[in-house]
Backbone as a ProteinNet text record, in pm:
[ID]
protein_1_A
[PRIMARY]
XXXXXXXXXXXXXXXXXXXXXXXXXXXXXXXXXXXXXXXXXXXXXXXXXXXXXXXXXXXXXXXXXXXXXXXXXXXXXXXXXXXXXXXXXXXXXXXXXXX
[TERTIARY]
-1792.4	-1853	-1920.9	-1983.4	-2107.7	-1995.1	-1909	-1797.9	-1691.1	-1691.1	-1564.1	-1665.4	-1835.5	-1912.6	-1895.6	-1876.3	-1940.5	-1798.4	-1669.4	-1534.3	-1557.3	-1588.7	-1563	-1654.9	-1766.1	-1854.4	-1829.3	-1782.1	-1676.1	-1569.7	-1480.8	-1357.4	-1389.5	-1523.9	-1565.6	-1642.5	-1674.4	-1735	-1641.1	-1530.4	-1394.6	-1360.9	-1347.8	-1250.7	-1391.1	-1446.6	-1559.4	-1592.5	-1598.1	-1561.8	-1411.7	-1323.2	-1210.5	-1161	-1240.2	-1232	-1316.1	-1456.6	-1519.5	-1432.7	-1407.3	-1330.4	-1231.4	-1173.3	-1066.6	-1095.7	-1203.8	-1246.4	-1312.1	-1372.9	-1447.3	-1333.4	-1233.3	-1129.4	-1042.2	-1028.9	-954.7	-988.8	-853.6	-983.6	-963.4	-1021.8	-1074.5	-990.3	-850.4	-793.9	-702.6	-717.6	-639	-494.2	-393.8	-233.6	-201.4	-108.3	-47.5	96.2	157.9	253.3	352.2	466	475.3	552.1	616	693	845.1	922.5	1036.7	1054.8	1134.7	1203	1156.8	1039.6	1013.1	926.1	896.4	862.7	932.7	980.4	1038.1	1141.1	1108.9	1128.9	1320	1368.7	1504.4	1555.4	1501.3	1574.7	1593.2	1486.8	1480.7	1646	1599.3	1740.3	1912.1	1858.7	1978.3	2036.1	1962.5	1946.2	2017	1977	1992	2129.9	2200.3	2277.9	2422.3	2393.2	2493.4	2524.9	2383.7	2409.9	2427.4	2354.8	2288.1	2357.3	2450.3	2493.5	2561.1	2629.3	2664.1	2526.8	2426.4	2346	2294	2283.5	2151.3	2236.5	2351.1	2426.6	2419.4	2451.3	2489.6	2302	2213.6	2106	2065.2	2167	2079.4	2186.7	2298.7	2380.5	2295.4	2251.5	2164.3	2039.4	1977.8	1850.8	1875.7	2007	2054.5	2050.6	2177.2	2228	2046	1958.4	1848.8	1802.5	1795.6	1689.8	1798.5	1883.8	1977.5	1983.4	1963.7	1924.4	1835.4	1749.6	1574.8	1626.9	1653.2	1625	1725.3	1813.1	1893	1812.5	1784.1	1687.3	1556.4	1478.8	1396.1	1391.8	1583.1	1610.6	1625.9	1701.2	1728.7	1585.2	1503.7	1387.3	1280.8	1311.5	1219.9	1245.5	1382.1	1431.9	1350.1	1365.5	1243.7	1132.8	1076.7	942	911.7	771.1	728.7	652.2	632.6	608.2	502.2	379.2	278.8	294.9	397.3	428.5	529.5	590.7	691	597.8	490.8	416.6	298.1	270.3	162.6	282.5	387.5	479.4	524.4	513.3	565.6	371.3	317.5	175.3	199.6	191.8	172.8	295.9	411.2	518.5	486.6	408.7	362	239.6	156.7	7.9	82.4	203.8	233.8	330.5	337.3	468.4	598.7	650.9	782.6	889.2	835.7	988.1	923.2
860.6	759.9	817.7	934.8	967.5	1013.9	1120.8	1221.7	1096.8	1006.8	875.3	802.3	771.2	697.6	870.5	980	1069.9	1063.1	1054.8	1092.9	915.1	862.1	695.2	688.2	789	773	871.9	966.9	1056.2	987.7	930.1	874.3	775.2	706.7	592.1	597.9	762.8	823.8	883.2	963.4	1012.8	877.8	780.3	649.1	589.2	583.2	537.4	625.2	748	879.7	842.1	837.5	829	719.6	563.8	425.9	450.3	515.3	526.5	617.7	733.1	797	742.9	647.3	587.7	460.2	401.5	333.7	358.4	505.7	548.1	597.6	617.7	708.2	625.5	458.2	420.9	281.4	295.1	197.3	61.9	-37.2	-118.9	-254	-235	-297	-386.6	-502.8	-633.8	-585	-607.5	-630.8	-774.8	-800	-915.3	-906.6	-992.4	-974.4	-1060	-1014.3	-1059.6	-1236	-1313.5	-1420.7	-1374.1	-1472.8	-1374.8	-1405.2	-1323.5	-1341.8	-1286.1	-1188.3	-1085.3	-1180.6	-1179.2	-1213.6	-1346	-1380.6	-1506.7	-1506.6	-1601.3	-1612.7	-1614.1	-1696.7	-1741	-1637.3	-1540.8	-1427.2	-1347.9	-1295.6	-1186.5	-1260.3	-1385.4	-1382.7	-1379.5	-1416.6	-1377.9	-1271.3	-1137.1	-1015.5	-966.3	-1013.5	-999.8	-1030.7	-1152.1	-1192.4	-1172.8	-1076.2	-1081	-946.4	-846.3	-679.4	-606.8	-647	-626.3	-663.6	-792.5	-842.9	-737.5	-656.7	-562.1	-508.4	-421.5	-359.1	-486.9	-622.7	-689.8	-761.3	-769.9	-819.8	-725.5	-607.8	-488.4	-473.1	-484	-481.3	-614.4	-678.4	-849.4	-845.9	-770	-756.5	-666.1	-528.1	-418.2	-469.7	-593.5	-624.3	-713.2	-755.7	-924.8	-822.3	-698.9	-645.4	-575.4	-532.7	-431.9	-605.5	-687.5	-857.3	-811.4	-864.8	-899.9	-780.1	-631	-537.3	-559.5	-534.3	-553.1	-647.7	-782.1	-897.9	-865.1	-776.5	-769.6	-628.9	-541.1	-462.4	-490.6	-590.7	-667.1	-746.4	-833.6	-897	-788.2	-676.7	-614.1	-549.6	-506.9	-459.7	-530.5	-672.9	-709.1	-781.4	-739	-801	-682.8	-559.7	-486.8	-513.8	-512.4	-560.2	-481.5	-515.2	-409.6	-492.3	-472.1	-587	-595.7	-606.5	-635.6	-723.4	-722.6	-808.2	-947.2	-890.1	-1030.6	-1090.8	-1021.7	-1138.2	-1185.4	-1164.7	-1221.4	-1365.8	-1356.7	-1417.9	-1558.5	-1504.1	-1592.3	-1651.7	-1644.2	-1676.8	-1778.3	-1774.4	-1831.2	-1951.9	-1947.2	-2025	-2142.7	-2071.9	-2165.2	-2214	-2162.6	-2292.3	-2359.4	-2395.2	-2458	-2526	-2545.5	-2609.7	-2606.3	-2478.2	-2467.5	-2456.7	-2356.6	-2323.2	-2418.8
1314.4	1233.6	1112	1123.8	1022.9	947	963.8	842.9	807.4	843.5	743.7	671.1	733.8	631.9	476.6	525.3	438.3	332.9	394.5	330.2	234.4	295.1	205.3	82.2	80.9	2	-113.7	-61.4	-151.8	-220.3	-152.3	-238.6	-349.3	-289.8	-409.2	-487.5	-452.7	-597.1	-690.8	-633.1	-692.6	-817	-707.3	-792.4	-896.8	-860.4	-970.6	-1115.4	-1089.6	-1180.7	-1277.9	-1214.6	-1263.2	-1341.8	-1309	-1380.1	-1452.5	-1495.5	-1581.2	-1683.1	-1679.4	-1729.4	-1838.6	-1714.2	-1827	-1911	-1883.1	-1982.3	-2082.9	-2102.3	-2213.7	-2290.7	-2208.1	-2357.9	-2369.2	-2322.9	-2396.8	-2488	-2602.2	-2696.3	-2637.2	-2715.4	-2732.3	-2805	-2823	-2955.6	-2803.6	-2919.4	-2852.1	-2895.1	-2814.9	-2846.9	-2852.7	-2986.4	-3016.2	-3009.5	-2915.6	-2931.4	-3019.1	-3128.5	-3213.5	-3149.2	-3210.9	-3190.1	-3158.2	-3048.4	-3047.1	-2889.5	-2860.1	-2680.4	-2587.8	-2597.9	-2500.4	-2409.5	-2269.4	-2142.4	-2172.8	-2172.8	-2102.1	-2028.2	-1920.1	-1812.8	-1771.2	-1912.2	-1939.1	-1962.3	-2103.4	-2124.5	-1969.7	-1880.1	-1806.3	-1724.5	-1652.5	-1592.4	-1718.5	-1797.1	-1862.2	-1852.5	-1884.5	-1875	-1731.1	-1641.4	-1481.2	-1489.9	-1511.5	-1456.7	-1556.4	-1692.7	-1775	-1785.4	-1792.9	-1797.7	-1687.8	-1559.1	-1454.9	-1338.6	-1337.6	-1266	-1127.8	-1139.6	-1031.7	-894.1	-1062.3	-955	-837.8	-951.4	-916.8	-752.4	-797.2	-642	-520.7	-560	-458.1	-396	-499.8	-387.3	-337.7	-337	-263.7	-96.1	-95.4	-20.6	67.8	34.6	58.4	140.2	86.3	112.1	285.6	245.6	352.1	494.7	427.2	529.1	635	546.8	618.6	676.5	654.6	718	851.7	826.1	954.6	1083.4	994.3	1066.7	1144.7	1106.1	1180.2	1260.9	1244.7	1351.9	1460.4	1450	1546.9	1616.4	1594	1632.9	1703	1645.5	1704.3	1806.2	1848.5	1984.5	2027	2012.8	2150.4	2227.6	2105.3	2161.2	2218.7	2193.3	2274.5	2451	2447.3	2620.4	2722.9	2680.7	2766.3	2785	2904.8	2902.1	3044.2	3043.8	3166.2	3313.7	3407	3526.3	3473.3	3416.9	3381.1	3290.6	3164	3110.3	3137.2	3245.9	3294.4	3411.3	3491.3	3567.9	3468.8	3325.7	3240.6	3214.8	3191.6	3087.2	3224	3331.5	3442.5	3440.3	3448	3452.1	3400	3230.1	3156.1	3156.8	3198.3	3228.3	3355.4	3432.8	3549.3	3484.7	3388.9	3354.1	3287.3	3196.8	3136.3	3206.2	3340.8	3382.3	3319.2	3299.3	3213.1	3333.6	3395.4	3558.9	3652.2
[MASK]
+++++++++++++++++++++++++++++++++++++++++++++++++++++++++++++++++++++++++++++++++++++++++++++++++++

């Protein structure tokens, strides 16, 4: 308890040092950004779907395939269970009148 109150009081002196730091050296000046296409919302998917189009598919395929992973990883792992957990699970099946 006492050496993590001592390490926490350290780090948030580190990070407090370091945000001061960077606010004294940097300036002060507003950015305008001129008129024109940049952040909007229309361009970015334009962008996506006209230059991009390959990468932007191959990682949505990438992304489906790791979801579908996990959940199939996740049924098999959860049919194990341990007698402590299948007489909690039968417990709870009999307060609820399910079997």
């Amino acid at each position: 308890g006492r050496w993590l109150r001592l390490i926490g009081a350290v780090a948030g002196g580190c990070l407090l040092l370091v945000l001061v730091a960077a606010l004294r050296t940097t300036d002060a000046q507003m950015t305008q950004l001129g008129s024109g296409e940049i952040g909007l919302i229309q361009n970015l998917g334009q962008v996506l779907f006209r230059d991009y189009v390959i990468p932007f598919e191959l990682s949505s395929i990438l992304f489906l395939t790791a979801m579908v992973g996990a959940v199939v990883i996740g049924k098999s792992q959860g049919k194990s269970s341990t007698p402590v957990e299948d007489a909690r699970n039968q417990e709870v099946r009999t307060a609820m009148n399910i079997d």
